[in-house]
C-alpha positions in Angstrom: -8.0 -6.7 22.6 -7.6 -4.6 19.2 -10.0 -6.7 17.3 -12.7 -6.6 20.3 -12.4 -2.7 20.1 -12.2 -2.7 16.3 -15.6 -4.9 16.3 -17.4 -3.3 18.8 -17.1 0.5 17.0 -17.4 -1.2 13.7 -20.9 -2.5 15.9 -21.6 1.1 16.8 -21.1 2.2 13.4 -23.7 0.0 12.1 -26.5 0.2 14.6 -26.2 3.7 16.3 -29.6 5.4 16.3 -30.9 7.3 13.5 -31.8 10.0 15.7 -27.9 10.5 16.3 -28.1 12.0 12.9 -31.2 14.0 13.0 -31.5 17.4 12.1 -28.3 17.8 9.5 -28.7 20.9 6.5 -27.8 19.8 3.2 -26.7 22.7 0.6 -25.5 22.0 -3.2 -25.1 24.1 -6.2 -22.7 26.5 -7.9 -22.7 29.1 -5.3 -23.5 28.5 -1.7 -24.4 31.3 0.8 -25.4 31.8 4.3 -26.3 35.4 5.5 -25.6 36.8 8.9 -29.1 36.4 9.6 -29.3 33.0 9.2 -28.3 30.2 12.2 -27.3 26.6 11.4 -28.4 25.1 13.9 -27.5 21.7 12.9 -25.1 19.8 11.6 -24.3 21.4 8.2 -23.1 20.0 4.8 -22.1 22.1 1.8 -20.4 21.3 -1.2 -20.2 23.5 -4.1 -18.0 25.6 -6.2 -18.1 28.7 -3.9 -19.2 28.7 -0.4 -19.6 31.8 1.7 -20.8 31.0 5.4 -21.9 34.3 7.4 -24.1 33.1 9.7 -23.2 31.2 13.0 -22.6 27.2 13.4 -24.1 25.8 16.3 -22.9 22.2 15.3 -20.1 20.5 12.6 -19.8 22.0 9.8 -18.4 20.2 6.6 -17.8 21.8 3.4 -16.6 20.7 -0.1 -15.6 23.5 -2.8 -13.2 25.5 -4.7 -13.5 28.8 -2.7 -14.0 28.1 0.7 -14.9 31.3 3.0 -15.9 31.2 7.3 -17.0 34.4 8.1 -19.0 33.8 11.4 -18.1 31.9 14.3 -18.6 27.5 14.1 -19.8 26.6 17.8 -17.8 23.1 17.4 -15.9 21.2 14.6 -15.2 22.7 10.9 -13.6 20.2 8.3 -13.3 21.8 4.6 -11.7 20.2 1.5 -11.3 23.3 -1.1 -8.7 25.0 -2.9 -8.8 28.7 -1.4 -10.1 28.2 2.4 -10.3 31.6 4.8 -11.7 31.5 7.9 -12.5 34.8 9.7 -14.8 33.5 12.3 -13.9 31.9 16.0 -13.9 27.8 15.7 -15.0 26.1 19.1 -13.2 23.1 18.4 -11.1 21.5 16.2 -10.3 22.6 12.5 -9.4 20.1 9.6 -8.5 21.2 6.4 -7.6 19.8 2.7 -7.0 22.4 1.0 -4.5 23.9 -1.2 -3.9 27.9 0.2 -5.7 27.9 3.8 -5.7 31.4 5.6 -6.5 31.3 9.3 -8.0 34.8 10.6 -9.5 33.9 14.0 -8.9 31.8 17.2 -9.3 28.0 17.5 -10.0 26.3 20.2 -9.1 23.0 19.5 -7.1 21.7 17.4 -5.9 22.8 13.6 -4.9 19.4 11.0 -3.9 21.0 7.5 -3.3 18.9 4.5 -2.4 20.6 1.1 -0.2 23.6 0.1 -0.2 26.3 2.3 -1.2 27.3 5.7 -0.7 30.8 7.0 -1.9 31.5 10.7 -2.5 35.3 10.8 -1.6 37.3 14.2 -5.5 37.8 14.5 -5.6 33.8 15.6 -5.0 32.2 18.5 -4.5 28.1 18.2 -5.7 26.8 21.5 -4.8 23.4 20.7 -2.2 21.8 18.6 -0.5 22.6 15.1 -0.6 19.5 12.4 0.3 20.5 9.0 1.9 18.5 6.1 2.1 20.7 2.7 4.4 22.9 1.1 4.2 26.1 3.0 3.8 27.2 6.9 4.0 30.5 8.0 2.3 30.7 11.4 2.1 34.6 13.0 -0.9 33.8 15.7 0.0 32.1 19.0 -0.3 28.7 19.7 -0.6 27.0 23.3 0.1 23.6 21.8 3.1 22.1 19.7 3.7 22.7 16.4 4.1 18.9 14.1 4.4 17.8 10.9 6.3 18.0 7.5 6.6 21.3 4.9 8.9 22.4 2.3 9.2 26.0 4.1 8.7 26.9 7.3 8.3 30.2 8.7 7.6 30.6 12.9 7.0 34.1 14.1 4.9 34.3 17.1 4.8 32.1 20.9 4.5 28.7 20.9 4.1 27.1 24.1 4.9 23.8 23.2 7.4 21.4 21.7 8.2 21.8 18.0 8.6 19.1 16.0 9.4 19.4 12.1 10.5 18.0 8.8 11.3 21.3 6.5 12.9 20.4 3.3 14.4 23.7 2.1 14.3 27.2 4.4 13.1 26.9 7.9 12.5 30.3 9.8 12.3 31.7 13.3 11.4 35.4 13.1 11.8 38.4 15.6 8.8 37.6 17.5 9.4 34.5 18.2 9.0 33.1 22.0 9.4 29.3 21.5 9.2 27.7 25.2 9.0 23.9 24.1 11.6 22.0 22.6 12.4 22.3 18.6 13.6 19.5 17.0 13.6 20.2 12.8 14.8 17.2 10.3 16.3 19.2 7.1 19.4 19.6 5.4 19.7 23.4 6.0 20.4 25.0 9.3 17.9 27.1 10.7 17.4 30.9 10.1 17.3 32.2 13.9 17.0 36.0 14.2 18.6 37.8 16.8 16.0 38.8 19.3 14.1 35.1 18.7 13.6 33.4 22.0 13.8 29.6 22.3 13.8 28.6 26.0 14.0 24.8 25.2 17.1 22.4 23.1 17.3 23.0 19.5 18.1 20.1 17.9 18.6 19.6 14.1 18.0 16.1 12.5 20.8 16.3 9.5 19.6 14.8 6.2 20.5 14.3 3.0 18.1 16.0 0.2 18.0 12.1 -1.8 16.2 11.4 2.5 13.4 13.1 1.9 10.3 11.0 1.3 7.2 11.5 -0.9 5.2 15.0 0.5 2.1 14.2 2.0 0.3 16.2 -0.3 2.1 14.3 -3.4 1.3 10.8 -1.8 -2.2 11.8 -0.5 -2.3 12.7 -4.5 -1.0 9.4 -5.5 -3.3 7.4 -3.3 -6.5 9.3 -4.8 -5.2 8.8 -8.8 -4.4 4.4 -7.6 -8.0 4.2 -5.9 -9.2 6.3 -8.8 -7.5 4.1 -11.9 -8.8 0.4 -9.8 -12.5 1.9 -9.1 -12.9 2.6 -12.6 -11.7 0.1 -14.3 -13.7 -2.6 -11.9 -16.6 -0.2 -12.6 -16.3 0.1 -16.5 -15.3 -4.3 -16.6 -18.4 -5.2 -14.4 -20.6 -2.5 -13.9 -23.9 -4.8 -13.8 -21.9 -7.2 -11.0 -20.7 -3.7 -8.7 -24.1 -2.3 -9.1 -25.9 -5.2 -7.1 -23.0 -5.7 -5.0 -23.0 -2.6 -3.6 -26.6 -1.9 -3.8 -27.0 -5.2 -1.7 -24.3 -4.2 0.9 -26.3 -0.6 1.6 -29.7 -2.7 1.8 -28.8 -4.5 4.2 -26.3 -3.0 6.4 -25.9 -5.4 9.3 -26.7 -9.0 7.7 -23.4 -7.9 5.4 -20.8 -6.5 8.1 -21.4 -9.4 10.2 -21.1 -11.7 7.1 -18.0 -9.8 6.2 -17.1 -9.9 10.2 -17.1 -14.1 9.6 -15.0 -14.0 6.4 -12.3 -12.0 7.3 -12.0 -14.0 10.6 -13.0 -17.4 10.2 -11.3 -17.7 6.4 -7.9 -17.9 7.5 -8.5 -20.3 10.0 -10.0 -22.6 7.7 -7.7 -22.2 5.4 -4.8 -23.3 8.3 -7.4 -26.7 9.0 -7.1 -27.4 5.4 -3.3 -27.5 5.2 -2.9 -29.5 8.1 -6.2 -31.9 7.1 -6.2 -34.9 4.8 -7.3 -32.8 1.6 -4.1 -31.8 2.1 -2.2 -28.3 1.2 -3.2 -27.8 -2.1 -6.9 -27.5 -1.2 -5.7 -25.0 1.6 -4.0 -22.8 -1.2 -7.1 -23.0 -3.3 -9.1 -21.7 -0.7 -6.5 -19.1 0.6 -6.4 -17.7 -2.8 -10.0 -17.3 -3.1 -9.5 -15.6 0.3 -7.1 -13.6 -0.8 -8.8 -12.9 -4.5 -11.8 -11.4 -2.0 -10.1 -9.3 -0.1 -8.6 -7.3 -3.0 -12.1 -6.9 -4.7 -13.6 -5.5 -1.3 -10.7 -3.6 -0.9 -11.9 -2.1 -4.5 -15.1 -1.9 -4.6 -15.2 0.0 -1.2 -15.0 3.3 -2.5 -17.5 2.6 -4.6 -19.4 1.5 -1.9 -18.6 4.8 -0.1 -19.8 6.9 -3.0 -22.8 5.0 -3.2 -23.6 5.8 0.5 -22.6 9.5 0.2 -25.3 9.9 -2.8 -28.4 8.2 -0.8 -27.8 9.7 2.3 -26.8 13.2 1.3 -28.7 13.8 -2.6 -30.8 11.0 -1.5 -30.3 9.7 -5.4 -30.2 5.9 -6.5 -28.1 4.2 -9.2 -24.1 4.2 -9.2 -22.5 6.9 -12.0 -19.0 7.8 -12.6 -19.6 10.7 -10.3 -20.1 8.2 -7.4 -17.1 6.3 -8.1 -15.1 9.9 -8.0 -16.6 11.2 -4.8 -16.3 7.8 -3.2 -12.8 7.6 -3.8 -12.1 11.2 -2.8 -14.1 11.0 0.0 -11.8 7.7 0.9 -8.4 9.1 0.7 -9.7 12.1 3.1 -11.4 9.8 5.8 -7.5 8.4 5.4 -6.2 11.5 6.5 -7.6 11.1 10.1 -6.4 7.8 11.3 -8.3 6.8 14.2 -11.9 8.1 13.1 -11.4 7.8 9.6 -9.9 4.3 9.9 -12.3 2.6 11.9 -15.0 4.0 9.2 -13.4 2.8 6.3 -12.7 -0.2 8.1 -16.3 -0.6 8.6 -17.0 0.0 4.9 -14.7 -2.4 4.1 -16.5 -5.3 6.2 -19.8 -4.3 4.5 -18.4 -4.5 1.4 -16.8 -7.9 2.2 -19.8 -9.3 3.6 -22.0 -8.8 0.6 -19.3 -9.4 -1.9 -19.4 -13.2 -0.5 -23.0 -13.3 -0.1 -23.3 -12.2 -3.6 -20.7 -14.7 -5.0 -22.5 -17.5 -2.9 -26.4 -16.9 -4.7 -24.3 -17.1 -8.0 -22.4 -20.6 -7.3 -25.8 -21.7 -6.2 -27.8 -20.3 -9.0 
């Protein structure tokens, strides 16, 4: 039943309507600004080093830069990766953020993934939904009608919280004054928890004990380790065989379908083959031959995907042709974000990955048979 469903979105991925995608507004440059007066009425897309939105989003918004700053209200979904993020304007749906200092001014209504270094919730906000950070520092003063989850060095919780609470805090883990926790809290850290005396918890508090050594790689160190792997095997398949990557991948976006559902056979019907040759007459050395091969093209999908991402990015968004080192970089960043968000994100990269796959052995096969 999981591979139907996995076949049938990576299906949708490949033949949903253009129109789907109609009407998106594309900005690049240095500095990136939208005026009160101005509506996006679209989906918009913004990378650069400083973005300044004033003027209201109707649609998604997704931005990419170093100073990241929401000063008017985004109608549905806002997902930023930047350094410095502030948002002063009402989100009307969910919030997703890689960032490393992320301020949060105004309500949410869905809701708020963090990724980085910090995240501070002022009182002015209002978290409608759910709480997911993993990072270095929370401090959350705004209300939220959902749970609190995920992992941070510090922790500080000083407002009402109508759900259950659910975190990993390495060092100090605080529950101010105004503090009105009706859910459960359940906290994983070697340190006990810093209650003061007019905090109200009306569910169990329940402390994980661990051991310092316990504690696992951050999110924001492995997200960081993932990017610098993918990075390090992008680049050095690019920089060996450039010419071979450059018509693999130029093949695979040509022709979209023709590859996923050659990739769809490969990564299916391979390993069964492989299975008829062990048990066959040409016997199991034939069936390792042809399991390593297997094998050999999984990895080099598997690395030429971000590649293939990057590639994608640049003709659909800068509508630009040839494959630099600047493709390979945003491919892979824009990889280990899509990793971030594991049901969405998955089934993309997933679908990426079949592409890939699929013209990876249609290219091999034209050069076995000249």
């Amino acid at each position: 039943m999981n591979r139907i469903f996995v076949c049938l979105a990576f299906c949708a991925l490949i033949f949903i309507p253009v129109s789907a995608f109609a009407g998106p507004i594309l900005r690049t440059g240095e500095t990136i600004s939208v005026d009160a007066a101005q509506s996006l009425k679209g989906d918009f897309y913004g990378f650069g080093s400083t973005v300044s939105i004033s003027g209201q989003g109707d649609n998604d918004v997704y931005i990419a830069g170093g100073t990241v700053t929401i000063n008017a209200p985004i109608l549905e979904d806002l997902t930023v990766v930047g350094g410095v993020v502030q948002i002063h304007g009402d989100i009307g749906d969910d919030v997703r953020i890689v960032g490393g200092e992320v301020v949060l001014a105004s309500p949410v209504k869905g809701d708020v993934v963090v990724f980085g270094g910090t995240l501070t919730i002022l009182s002015t906000a209002q978290v409608e939904g759910d709480v997911l950070f993993m990072g270095q520092t929370l401090v959350i003063e705004g209300s939220v009608m959902g749970g609190i989850h995920g992992v941070a060095e510090t922790a500080r919780l000083n407002t009402e919280v109508e759900g259950d609470v659910s975190l990993r805090v390495e060092n100090l883990f605080t529950v101010g004054d105004k503090a009105n926790l009706q859910g459960n809290v359940t906290y994983e850290s070697a340190h006990e928890v810093v209650r003061a005396q007019n905090a109200v918890v009306a569910g169990e508090m329940k402390q994980v004990q661990v051991r310092e050594r316990e504690y696992s790689m951050p999110t924001a160190q492995f997200a960081l380790f993932e990017l610098s792997i993918l990075l390090f095997v992008a680049l050095t398949l690019y920089v060996i065989g450039r010419r071979h990557v450059v018509r693999v991948v130029e093949y695979s976006f040509a022709r979209l379908g023709m590859s996923g559902l050659m990739g769809l056979g490969i990564l299916f019907a391979f390993p069964f083959i492989a299975t008829l040759l062990f048990v066959s007459v040409l016997g199991i050395f034939a069936g390792i031959i042809f399991l390593f091969g297997y094998m050999l093209m999984i990895l080099m999908a598997l690395a030429l995907m971000p590649i293939f991402v990057g590639y994608a990015l640049q003709k659909v968004a800068l509508r630009r042709e040839g494959i630099t080192l600047y493709t390979v970089i945003g491919g892979v960043a824009l990889c280990v974000l899509l990793s971030l968000f594991s049901v969405a994100g998955g089934l993309i990269l997933f679908a990426c990955f079949v592409i890939t796959l699929g013209a990876l052995g249609t290219t091999a096969y034209h050069v076995l048979h000249g």
